[in-house]
N, C-alpha and C positions, 0 to 999 in steps of 0.2 A: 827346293828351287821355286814351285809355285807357288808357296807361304810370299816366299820373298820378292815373287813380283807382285802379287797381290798386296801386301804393302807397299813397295815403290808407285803403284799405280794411286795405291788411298792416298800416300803422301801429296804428290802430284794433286788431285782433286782438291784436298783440303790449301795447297797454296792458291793455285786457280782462284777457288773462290775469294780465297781476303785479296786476292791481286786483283779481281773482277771489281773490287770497293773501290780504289786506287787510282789505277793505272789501265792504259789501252797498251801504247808502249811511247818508253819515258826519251824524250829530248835532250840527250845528256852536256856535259858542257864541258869535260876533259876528257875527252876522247868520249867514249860511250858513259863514263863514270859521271855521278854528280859533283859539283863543288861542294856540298854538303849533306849531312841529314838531320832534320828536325828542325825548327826556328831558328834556335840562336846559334845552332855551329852553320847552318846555311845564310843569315844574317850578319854573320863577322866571315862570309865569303871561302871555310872550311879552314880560316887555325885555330881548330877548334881542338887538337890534341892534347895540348897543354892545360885545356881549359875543360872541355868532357866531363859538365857537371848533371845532365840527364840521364835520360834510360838511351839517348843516339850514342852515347860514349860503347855502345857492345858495338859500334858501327864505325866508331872513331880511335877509341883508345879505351880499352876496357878498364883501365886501370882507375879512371876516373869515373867509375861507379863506387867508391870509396865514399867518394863526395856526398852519396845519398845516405843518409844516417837515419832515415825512417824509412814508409812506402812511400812510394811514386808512381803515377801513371802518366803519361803524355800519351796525343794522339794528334798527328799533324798532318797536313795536308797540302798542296801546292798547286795552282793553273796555271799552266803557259799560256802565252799566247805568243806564239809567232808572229812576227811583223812583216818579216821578210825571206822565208825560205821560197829560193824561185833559181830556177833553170833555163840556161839560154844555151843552143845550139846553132848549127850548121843549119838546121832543116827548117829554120824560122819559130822555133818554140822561144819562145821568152814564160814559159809557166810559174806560176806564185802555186805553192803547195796547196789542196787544199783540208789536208787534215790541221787548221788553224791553231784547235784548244786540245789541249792533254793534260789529264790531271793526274796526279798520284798521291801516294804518303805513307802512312804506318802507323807504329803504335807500339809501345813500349810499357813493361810494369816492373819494380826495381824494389827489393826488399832487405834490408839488413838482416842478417842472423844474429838473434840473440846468444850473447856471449860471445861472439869473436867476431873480428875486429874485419870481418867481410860483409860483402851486398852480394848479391846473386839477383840475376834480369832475366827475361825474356823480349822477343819483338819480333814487330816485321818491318820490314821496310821496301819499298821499291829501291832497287840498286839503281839502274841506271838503264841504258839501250837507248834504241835511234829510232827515228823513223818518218818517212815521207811517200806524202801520195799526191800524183803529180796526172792529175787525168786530161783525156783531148790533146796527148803529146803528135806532134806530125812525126812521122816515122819514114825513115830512108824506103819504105815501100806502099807509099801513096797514100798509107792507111790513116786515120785517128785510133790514139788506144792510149791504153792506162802503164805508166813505168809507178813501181810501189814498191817500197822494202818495211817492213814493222816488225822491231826485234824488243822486244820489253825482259828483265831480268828483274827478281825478286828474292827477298832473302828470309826467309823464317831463323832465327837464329836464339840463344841462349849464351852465355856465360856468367863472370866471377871477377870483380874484385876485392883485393886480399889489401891489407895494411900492415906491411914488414914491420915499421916504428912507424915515432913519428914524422921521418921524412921519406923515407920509400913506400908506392903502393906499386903492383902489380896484377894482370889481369888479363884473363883469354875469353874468347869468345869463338864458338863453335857453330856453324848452322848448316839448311841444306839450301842451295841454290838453286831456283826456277828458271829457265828462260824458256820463251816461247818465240818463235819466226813464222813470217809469210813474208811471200815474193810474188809479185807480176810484171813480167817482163814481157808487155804487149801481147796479153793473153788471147785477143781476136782477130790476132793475127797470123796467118799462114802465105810464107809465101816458097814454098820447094822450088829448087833445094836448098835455097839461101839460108832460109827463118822458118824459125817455128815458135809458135809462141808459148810463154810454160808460165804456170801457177802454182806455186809451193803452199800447202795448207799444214797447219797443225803440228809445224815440226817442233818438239821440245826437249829439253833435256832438264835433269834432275842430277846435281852433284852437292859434294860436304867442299867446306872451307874456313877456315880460322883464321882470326886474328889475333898479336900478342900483344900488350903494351906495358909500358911502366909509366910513372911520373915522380919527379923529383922536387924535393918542397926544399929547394938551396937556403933560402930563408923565408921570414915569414913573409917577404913581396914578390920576390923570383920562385917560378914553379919552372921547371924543365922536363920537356918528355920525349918518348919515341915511342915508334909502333913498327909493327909488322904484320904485311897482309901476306898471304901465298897464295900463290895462281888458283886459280879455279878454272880446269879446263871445261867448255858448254858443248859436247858432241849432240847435237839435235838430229834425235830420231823417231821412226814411228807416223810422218806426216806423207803426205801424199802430192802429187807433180801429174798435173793434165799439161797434155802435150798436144798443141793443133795442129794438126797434120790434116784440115779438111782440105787443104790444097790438095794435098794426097790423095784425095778420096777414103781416109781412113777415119774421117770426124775427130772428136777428141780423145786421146787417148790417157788413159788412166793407168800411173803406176805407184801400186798400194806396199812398196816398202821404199821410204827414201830418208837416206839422212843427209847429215852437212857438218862436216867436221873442218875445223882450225878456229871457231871463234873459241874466246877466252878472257875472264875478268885476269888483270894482269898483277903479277908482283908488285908487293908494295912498300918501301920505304921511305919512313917520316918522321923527321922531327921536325921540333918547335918548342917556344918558350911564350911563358906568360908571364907579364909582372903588374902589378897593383900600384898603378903610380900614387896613386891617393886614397882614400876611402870613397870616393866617388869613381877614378878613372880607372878602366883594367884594358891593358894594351896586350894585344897576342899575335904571334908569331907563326909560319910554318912552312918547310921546305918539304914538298914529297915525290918522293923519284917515284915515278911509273913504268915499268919493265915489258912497253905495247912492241917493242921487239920481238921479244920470244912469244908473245899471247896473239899476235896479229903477224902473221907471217904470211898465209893462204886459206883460203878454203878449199875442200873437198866434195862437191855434190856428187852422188851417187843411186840412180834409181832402177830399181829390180820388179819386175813383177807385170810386166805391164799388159792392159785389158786386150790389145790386139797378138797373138799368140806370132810367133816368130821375129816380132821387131828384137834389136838389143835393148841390151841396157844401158842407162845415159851416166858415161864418167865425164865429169868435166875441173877443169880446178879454176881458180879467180886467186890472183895475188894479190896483197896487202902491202906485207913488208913496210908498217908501219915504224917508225921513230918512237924512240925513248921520249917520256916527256918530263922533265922538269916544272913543278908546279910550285910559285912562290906565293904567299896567303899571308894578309894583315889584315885586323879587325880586331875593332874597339868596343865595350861595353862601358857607356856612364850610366851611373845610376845619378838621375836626376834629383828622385827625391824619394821616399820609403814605398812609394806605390812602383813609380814610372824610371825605366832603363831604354836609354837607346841604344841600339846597333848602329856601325855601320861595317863594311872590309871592302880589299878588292883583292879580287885572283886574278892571277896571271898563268897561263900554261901554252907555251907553245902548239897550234894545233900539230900533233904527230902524222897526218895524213900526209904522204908523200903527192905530192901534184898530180903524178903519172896515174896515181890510183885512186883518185877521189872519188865518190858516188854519191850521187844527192840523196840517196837515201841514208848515208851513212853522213848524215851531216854535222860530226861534233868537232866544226872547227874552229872554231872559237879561239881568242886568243886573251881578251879581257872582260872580266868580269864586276860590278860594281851592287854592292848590296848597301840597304839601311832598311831600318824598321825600330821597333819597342815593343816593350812588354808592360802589361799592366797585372799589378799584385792585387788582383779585388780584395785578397782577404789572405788569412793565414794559410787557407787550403790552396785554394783557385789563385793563377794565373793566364793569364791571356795572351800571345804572341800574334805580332804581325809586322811584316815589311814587304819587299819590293828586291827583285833583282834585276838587272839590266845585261843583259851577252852582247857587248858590241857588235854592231854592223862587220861582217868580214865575207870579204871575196874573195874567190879562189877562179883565176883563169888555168885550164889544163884538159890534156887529152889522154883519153886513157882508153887505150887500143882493146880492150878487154869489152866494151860498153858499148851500144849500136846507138851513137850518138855521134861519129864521126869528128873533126876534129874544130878546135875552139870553142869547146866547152867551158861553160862559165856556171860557176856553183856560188849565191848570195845567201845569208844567214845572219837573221836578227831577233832575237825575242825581248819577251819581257817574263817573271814570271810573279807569281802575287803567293807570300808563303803567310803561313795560318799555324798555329798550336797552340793546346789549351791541356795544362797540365793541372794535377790534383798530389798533393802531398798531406800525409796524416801521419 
């Protein structure tokens, strides 16, 4: 038993660190999830199933690591910048977030096996999470103070794809999942017996998740595929919750076991199609059902332990009860000329956040999406990626009884984000 947390603990460390290269925590854009990963499946706006010709297909559709008939490395990169994440209430805040820029990415290495007719990968990737920090809020008890939620998930992962013939491939992908949370919920502030203010630190969790895929070569211009993701539930434990209770005359109180259970990456079913209209044009497709029903129901806070000796222990729950989302995805590759390809797509995904329950920290509410960019072939090894994403402007008026923000609450959300990769194949 102690072997085995002593690696779960190393494991943990060792994501941390390539997540600390990356990401702070990532701005996601269907629901907590990204529209894509890597240049050109986040470039053609995520129908990118069909198409999953990288080391991002262990991320997309493992199937289409077939595609790669030597080695491959990619390493890619992305900066948000929020335009408009800002907060209006009852108490006269109108706040613009000010965690602005977030960056993240990954990295992938993709190798054929000699003699048979599979690739095998490796990678990491930032998955996806939320997050906003909104400071100088006025608060229903005279005060100034900080509202802030930052949830960032990361995925170390491997798999395989296989070549049945020459028209079916197939293809899984295994890895372990990262997330880490904090929360401040007007932490200097005390006001008994109303309020008290709490700081969540360090809370994380460490879970396995797979994905399956196939892809279908109908002819030699129509490709057909699907995938499948399974939940990955994120129980975040092990972090710690200061409690201000100097109203009290107890100063701040420290409790050193707390966790937080109901978040969760959600099921996932996708298909999509790709066809070649020309030797220049390739058109792709993608429909993916997301299962934020069963993954987004509630949370559970829980904290044991605490520095002042006789207080309890704090239970509390926050519902979700998030919507199913339907995600519809088109993107285009032209290859201009032997060097230069452009992108472009646009996603659509209903945001699933229920009105009642929105949280500006949880801001993935997004409804449209618009990408373009290109690639440049310098040479037989080296290529180069870069474009441009756009998350339309969306508002969300709503009250949500669970929140000490009283009612007519109004949550705004706009980015931009700037995406980068530079791949090497021999």
């Amino acid at each position: 038993m102690k072997r085995a947390l002593f690696y779960e603990h190393r494991m943990k460390k060792i994501i941390i660190c390539f997540l600390g290269l990356f990401a702070g925590a990532s701005h996601a854009t269907n629901g907590i999830n990204l529209i894509g990963f890597g240049a050109e499946s986040t470039l053609m706006a995520g129908a990118d199933i069909a198409v999953a010709r990288d080391t991002s297909a262990l991320n997309t559709n493992p199937a289409g690591l077939t595609q790669i008939k030597t080695k491959r490395f990619d390493a890619y990169g992305s900066l948000l910048r929020i335009t408009d994440l800002s907060h209006e209430d009852q108490f006269g805040n109108d706040r613009h977030a000010s965690n602005l820029y977030t960056g993240l990415g990954g990295m992938g290495y993709a190798q054929k096996l000699e003699n048979m007719a599979c690739t095998v990968a490796g990678g990491l990737f930032a998955q996806g999470g939320s997050g906003g920090v909104f400071e100088n809020m006025q608060t229903a008890f005279a005060t100034e103070d900080e509202y802030s939620g930052l949830f960032a998930v990361g995925k170390l992962t491997a798999g395989v794809g296989c070549e049945i013939n020459d028209k079916w491939s197939v293809g899984g992908s295994f890895g372990l999942v990262y997330a880490q949370a904090e929360q401040k919920i007007f932490p200097d502030t005390s006001a008994p017996p109303a309020f008290a203010g709490i700081e969540i630190d360090d809370a994380t969790s460490l879970r396995t998740s797979f994905k399956l895929g196939i892809q279908y070569r109908a002819t030699p211009k129509l490709t057909l595929a699907a995938s499948y993701t399974g939940k990955t539930e994120l129980p975040l434990t092990d972090g710690e919750l200061k409690l201000n209770q100097t109203g009290a005359g107890l100063g701040i109180v420290k409790y050193d076991d707390v966790s937080l259970k109901g978040l969760a990456l959600p099921e996932e079913i996708g298909v999509g199609a790709a066809y070649q209209m020309n030797e220049k044009l390739l058109v792709s497709l993608k429909v993916n059902w997301l299962n934020w029903s069963d993954a987004m129901k509630k949370t559970e806070l829980r904290a044991t332990d605490p520095s002042v000796a006789g207080l309890p222990d704090i239970n509390s729950t926050s519902t979700m009860n998030w919507n199913n989302q339907l995600v519809f995805a088109t993107g285009m590759a032209y290859r201009y000329n032997d060097k230069l390809t452009l992108y472009s797509g646009y996603n659509y995904g209903k945001n699933p956040i229920p009105k009642e329950h929105t949280n500006p920290v949880v801001a993935g509410i997004f409804d449209h999406h618009l990408t373009f960019g290109g690639s440049y072939q310098y040479n037989s090894e080296w290529t180069f990626y870069g474009g441009i994403e756009y998350d339309f402007r969306k508002k969300v008026d709503y009250t949500n009884s669970e929140l000490p923000f009283g009612n007519d609450t109004q949550l705004r959300n706009e980015a931009v984000w700037l995406h980068m990769m530079v791949s090497r194949q021999w």
